[in-house]
C-alpha positions in Angstrom: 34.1 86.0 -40.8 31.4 85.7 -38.0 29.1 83.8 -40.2 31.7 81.5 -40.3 32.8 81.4 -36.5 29.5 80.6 -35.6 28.9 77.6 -37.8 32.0 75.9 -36.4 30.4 76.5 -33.1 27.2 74.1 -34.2 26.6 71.2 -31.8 24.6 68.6 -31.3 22.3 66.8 -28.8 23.9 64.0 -26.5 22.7 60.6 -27.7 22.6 58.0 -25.3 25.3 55.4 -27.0 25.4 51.9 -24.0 23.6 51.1 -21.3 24.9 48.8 -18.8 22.8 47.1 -16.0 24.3 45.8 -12.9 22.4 44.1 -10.0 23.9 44.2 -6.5 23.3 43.0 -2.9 24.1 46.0 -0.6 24.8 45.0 2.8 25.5 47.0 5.6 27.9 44.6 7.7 30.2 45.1 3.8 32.1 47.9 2.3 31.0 48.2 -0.9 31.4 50.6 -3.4 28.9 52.3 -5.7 30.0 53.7 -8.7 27.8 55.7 -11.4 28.1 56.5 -15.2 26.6 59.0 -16.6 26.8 61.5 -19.4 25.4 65.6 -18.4 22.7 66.7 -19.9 20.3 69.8 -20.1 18.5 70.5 -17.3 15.1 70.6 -18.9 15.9 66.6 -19.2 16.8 66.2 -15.2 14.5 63.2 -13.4 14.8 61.6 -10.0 13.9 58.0 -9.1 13.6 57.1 -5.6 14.6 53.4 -4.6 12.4 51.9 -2.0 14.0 48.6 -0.3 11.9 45.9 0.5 14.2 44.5 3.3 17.0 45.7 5.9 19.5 42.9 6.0 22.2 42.9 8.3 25.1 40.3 10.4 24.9 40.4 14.1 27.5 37.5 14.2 29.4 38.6 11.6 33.5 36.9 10.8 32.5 34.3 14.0 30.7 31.2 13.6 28.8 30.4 16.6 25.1 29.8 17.5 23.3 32.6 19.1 21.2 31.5 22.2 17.0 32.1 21.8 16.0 35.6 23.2 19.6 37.3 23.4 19.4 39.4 20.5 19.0 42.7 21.1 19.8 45.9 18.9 18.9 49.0 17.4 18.4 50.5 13.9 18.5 54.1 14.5 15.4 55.2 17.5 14.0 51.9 16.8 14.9 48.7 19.2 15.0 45.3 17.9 13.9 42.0 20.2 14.2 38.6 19.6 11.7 36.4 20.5 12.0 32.8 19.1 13.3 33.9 15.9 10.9 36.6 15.4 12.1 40.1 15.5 9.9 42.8 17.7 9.9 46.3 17.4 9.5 48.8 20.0 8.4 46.9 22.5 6.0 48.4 25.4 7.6 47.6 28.8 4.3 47.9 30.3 2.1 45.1 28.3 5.3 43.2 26.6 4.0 44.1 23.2 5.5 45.1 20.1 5.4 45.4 16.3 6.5 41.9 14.3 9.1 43.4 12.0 11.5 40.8 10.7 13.7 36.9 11.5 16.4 36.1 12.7 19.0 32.7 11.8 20.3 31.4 14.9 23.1 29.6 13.0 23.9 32.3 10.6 23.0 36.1 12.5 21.8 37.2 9.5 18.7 39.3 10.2 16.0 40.1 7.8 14.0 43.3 9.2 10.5 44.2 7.3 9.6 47.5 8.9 11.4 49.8 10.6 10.7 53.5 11.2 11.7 55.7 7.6 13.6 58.6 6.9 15.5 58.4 10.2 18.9 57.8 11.4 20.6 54.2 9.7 23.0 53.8 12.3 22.9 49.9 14.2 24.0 49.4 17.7 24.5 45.9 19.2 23.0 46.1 22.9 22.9 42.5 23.9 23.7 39.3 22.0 24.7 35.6 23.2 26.1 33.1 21.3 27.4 29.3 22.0 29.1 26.4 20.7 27.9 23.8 23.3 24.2 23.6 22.0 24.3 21.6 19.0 21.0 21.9 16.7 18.3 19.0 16.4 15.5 18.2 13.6 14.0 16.0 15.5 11.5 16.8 18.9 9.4 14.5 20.9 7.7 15.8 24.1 4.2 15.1 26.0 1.8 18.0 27.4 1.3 17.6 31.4 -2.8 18.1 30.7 -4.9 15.2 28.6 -6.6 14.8 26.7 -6.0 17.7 24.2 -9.1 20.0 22.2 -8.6 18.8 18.3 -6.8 21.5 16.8 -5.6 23.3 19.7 -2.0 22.6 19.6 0.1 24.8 18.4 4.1 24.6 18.4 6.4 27.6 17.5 10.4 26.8 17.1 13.4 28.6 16.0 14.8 27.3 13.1 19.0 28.2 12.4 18.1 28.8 9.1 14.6 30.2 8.4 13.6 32.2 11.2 10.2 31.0 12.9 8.0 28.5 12.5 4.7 28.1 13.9 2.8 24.6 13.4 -0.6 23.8 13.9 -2.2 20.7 14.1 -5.1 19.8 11.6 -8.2 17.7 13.2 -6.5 14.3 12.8 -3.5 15.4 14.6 -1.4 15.8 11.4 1.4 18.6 11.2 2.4 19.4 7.5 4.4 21.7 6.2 7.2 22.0 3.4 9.7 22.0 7.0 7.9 20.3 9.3 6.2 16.9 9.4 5.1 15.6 12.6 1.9 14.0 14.6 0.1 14.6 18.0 -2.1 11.8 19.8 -4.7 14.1 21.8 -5.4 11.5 23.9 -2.0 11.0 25.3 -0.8 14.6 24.5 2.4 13.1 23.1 3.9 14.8 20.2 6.5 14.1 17.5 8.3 16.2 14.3 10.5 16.1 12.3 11.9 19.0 10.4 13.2 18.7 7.2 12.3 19.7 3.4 12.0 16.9 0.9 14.6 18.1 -2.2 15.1 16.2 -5.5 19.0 15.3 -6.2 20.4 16.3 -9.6 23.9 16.7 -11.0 23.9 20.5 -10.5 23.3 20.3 -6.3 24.7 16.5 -5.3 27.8 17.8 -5.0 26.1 20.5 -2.6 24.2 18.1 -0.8 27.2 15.1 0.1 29.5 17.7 1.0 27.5 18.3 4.3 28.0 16.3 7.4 25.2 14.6 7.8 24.7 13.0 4.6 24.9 9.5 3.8 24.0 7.5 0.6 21.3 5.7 2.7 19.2 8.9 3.0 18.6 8.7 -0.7 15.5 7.5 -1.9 13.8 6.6 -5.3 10.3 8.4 -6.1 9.2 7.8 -9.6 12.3 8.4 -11.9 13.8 11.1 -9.5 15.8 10.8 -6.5 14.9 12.9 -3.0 16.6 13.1 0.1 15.5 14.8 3.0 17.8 17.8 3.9 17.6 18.3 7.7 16.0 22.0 9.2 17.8 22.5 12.1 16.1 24.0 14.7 17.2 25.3 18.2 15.8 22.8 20.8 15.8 25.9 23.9 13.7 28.1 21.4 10.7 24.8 21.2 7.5 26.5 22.9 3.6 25.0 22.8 0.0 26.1 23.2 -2.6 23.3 23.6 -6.0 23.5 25.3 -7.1 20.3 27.0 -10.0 19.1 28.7 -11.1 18.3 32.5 -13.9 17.4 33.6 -16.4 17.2 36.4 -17.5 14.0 38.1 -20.9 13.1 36.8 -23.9 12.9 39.3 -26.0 9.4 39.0 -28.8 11.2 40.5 -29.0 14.4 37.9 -28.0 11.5 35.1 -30.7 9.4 36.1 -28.2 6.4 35.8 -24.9 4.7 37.1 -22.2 6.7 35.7 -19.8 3.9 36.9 -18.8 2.7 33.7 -18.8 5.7 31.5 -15.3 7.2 30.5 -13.8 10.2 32.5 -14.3 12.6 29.6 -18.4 11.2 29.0 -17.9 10.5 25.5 -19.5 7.2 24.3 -19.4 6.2 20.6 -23.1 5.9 18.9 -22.0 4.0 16.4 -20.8 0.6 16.4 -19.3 -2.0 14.3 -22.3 -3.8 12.0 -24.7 -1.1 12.4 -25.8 1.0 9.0 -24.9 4.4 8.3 -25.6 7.2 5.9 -23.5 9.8 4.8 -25.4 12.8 3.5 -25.0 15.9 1.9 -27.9 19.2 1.3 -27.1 21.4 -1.3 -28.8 24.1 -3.5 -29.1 25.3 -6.5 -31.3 28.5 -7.8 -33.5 28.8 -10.7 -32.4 31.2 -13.5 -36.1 31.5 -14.2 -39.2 29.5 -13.8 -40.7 28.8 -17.3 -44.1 26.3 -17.3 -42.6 22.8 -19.0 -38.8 23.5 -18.3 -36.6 21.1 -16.8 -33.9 22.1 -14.4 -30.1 20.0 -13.9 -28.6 19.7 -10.9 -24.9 20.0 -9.6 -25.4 16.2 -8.7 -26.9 12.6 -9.8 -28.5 10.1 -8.2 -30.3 12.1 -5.2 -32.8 11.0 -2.3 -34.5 14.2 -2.0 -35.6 17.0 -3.3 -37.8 19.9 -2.6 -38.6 23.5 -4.2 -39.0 26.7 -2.1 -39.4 30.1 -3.2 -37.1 33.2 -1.7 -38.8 33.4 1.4 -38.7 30.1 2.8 -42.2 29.4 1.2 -42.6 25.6 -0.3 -43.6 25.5 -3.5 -46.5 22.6 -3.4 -45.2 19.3 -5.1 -48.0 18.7 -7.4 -46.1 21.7 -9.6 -43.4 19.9 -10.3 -41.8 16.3 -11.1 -38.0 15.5 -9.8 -36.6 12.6 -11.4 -34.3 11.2 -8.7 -31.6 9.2 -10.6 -30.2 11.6 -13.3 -30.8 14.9 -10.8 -33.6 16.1 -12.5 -36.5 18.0 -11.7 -39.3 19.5 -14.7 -42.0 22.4 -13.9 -45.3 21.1 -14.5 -47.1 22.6 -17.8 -49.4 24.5 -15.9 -46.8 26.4 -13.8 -47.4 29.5 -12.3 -46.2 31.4 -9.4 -49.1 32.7 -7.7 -48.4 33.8 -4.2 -44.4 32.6 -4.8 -41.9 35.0 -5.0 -39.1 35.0 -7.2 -36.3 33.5 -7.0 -36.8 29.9 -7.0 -34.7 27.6 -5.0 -34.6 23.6 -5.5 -33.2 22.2 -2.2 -31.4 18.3 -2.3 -29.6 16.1 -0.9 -27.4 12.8 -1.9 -26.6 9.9 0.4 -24.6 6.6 0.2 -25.9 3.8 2.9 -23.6 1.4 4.3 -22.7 -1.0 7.1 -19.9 0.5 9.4 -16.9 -1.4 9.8 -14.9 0.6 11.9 -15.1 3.3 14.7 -12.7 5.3 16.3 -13.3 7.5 19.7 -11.8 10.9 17.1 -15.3 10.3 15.4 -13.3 8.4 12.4 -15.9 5.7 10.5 -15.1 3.2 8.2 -17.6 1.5 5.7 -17.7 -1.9 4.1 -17.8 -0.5 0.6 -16.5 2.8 -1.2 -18.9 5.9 -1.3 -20.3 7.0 -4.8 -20.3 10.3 -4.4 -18.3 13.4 -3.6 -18.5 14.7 0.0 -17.2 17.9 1.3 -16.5 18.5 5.0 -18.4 21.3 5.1 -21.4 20.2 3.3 -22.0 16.3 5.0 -22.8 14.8 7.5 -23.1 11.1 9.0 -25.7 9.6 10.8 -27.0 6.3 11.7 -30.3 4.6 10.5 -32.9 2.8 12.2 -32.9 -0.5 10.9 -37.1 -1.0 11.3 -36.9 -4.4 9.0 -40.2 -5.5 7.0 -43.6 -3.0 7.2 -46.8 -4.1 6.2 -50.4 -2.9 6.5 -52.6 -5.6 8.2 -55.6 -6.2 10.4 -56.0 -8.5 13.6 -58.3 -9.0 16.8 -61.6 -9.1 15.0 -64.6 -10.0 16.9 -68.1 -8.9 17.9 -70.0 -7.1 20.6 -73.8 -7.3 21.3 -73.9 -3.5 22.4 -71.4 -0.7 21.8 -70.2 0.5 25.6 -67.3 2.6 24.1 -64.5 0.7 25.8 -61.4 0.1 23.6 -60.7 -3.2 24.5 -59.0 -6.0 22.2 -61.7 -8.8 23.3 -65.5 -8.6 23.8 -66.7 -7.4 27.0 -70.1 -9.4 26.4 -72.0 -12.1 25.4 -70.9 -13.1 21.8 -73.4 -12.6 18.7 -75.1 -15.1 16.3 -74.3 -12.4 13.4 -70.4 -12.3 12.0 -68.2 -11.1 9.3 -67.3 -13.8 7.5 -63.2 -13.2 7.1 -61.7 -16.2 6.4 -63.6 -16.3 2.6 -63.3 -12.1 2.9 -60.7 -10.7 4.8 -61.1 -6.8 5.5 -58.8 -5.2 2.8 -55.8 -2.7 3.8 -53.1 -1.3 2.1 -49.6 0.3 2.5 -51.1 3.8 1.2 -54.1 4.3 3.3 -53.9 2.3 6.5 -53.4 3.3 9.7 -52.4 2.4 13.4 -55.9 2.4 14.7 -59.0 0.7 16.6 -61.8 0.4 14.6 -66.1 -0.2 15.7 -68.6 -0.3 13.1 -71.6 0.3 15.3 -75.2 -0.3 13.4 -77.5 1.6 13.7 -80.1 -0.3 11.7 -79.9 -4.3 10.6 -78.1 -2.7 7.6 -76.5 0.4 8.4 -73.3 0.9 10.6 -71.5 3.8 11.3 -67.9 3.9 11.3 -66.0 5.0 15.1 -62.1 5.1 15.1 -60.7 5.3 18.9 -58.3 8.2 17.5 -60.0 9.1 14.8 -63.7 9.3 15.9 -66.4 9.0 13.9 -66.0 9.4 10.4 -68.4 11.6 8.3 -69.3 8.5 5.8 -71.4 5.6 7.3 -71.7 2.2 5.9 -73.9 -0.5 4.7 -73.8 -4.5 4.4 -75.3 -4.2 0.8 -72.4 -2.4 -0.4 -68.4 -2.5 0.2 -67.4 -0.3 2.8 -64.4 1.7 1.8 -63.7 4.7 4.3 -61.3 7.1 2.6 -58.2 8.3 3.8 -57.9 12.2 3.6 -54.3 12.9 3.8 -53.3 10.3 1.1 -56.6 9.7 -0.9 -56.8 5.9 -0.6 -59.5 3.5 1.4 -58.6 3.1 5.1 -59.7 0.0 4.6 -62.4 -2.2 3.0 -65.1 -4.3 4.5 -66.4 -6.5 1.5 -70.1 -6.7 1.3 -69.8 -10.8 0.6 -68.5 -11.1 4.5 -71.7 -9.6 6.1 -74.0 -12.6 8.0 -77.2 -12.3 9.2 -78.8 -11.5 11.8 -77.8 -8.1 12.7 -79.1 -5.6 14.9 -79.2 -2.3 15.9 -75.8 -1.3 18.7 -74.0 -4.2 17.1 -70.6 -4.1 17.4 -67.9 -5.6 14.6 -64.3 -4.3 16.2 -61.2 -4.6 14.7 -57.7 -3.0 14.9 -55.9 -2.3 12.1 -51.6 -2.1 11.9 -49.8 0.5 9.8 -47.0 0.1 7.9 -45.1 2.1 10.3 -42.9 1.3 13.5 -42.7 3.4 16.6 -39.9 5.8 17.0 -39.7 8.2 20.2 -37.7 11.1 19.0 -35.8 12.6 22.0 -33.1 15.7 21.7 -30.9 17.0 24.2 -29.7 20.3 24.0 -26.7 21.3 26.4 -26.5 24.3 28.3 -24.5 27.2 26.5 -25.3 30.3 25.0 -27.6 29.8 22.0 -25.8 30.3 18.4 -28.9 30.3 15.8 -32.4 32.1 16.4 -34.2 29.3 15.0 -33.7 25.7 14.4 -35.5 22.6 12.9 -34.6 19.3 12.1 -37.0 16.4 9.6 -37.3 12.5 10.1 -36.4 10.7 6.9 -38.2 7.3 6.2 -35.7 5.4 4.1 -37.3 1.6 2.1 -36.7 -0.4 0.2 -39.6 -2.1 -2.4 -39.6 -4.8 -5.0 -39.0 -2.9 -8.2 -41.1 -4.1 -11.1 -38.7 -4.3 -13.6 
């Protein structure tokens, strides 16, 4: 009989037969209910789950429709009080300084409140200390005003407005003036300091919200507008026009003194900027990038990020150039190849190639915002960050030549363009041999061959001195150039006369293929922002290409 007592007291384990999920809103301004399911079990099976809420959402304004008035709200959540200050929500603020802890938004049109952070594990309870509301101040989505200071710092404006319906918004202009947002579209001229937006978020029309959307007051059909195959209006933000508040920095500035400019400042514009470019003249837009070696292997050609480049130079990690004999860039497919016999010597590793791409062009329009327009589209991609523009030099057409030939009796070491004495029997003959110079090896410089015997001359540069190599009349005379490797020039040995004597003079001047450039930079007083600082001098030309 107990044997069979017990086995009608068998049971067995709960089994878990439904679950049911549920999601709700819990608000605190709403009775609600919570009801639970459950089924017991063992204690060995117990668990706790701890629900952390990512928001504290509440109604200040809650069964009355009315607009509450910028910086009225005031209330507490437990120890913690709750500020408004243009929408934005401030916690605990320090009646000393005015500062506090950005913990939430608030809707001016709605009340509802959205709070972020708040102190945990304390008292829930919300108390109502101040609030303000209206029905007199109707909401805009448009604002226009001007800033009493011009002209504005680019990027210095910044607007903050209350919004009814999404808390705070705080705009910032972008170098060109341009606010855009998803709510707010708008423009500021910093010359004038006047400043327009309009608030509103662009929102495609389909069956499932139209009737949302022409159920509101302010729509019309005409608002509608095609884009592609879909149809957009522009649903108004509304924002509270009391609650508008800006921060702009602008410029003044100090009458100029003629004496310290060292010219008339008469007719030079308040603020002292003057464009430096100008409509017609040519200007480059120019890019430096880098790229590293993976390794430096004798014979290997290296690719860079970019085509068609104007220069190109290899350094090693410490700044060191790596001569350009050891290597052969090919410009138009952004090339460059180690030479064969390739080695690093005093280099060290890593290798960095160092290049730059430009586009030339003739300027077409200029603005006082720095803005530039060209003739012609660019052909290459430019990054802000990585480009510059700058305007050329237009030099025109270089070439090496010679001029004010004649000769001098005796050598008195005086630089002059015409003799200073009476003229010789003995010539050069330059019509049937004119004195040779080239591109390459020319230079801008005076030249005396002095001889020393009927045949012998030595050669005598005004800058250069005397050269090391001396001539003679039996033989072309055909100084070379050290830094490039070519003649200086060539006297041909057909053009010599006779009759020459020792402290002849034959003087000539020869003209580089250059043009004069005085190279002035101005640096401003201010604190100094780099250590060190350089800057090159590109020759740009154009040559007949031997196709």
């Amino acid at each position: 009989m107990d044997r069979l007592k017990r086995g009608y007291m068998s049971f067995y384990l709960p089994q878990t037969s439904k679950i049911e999920g549920e999601e709700l809103t819990l608000k605190s301004y709403q009775a609600t209910d919570i009801s639970v399911k459950y089924r017991d079990i063992s204690g060995l099976n117990s668990s706790s789950k701890i629900v952390t809420g990512d928001k504290l959402r509440l109604d200040l304004s809650s069964c009355f429709d009315e607009q509450i008035l910028t910086g009225s709200a005031r209330f507490k959540v437990g120890a913690d009080t709750f500020l408004d200050r243009t929408g934005t929500l401030y916690r605990n603020v320090d009646p000393s300084n005015n500062s506090g802890i950005a913990s939430g938004v608030i809707q001016y049109g709605t009340g509802k409140v959205e709070i972020d952070s708040w102190t945990p594990n304390a008292d829930n309870t919300i108390t109502l200390e101040s609030l303000t509301t209206t029905t007199d101040l109707p909401p805009v989505n448009k604002i226009n005003f001007r800033t009493p200071i011009i002209p504005i710092r680019p990027q210095s404006l910044t607007v903050v407005v209350g919004t009814l319906a999404y808390g705070q918004l705080t705009l910032t202009a972008d170098e060109n003036g341009v606010i855009e947002t998803s709510r707010a579209h708008g423009k500021v001229s910093y010359d004038t300091g006047f400043v327009s937006i309009y608030f509103y978020t662009k929102t495609r029309v389909t069956e499932a919200n139209r009737a949302e959307i022409e159920a509101n007051d302010w729509y019309d059909p005409l608002l509608e507008y095609p884009e592609g195959a879909d149809t957009y209006i522009n649903v108004p933000v509304w924002v509270d026009a009391s609650s508008v508040r800006y921060n702009a920095v602008a410029y003044t500035y100090i009458p100029l003194d003629s004496e310290i400019l060292g010219l008339s400042a008469t007719r030079l514009p308040l603020d002292g900027r003057v464009p430096i470019f100008r409509v017609g003249d040519t200007g480059i837009i120019s890019a430096s990038k880098s790229y590293e070696l993976p390794n430096h292997i004798a014979g290997q050609t290296y690719s860079l990020a970019d085509q068609r480049i104007s220069w190109c130079e290899l350094e090693d990690s410490s700044g060191a150039k790596v001569p350009f004999d050891m290597y052969v860039v090919d410009y138009d497919y952004g090339k460059f190849t180690l030479n064969g016999d390739f080695a690093l010597g005093a280099l060290v590793p890593p290798l960095k190639a160092k290049y730059r791409y430009q586009d030339m062009g003739l300027i077409r329009d200029v603005q006082i915002n720095g803005q530039i327009t060209f003739t012609k589209p660019v052909t290459h991609n430019y990054s802000a960050d990585e480009s510059i523009v700058g305007s050329a030099l237009v030099i025109g057409d270089m070439q090496a030549r010679y001029t004010r030939k004649f000769v001098q009796e005796t050598w008195n070491s005086v630089w002059d363009d015409a003799a200073s004495d009476s003229s010789l029997s003995a010539n050069y003959n330059d019509a049937l041999y004119p004195i040779e110079v080239t591109n390459k090896g020319n230079i801008q410089e005076r030249w005396a061959l002095v001889f020393t015997s009927s045949t012998a001359f030595r050669i005598v540069g005004e800058v250069t001195g005397q050269l090391a190599v001396t001539g003679t009349t039996n033989a072309d005379c055909s100084p070379i150039n050290p830094v490039t490797g070519v003649p200086y020039f060539t006297v041909k040995k057909e053009g010599w006369g006779a009759g020459w004597a020792s402290g002849n003079v034959l003087r000539f001047n020869t003209i580089a293929a250059t043009f004069p450039v005085w190279v002035i930079r101005t640096v401003k007083q201010s604190e100094p922002t780099v250590l060190s600082d350089q800057f090159q001098i590109m020759l740009r030309g154009d040559i007949d290409r031997i196709v």
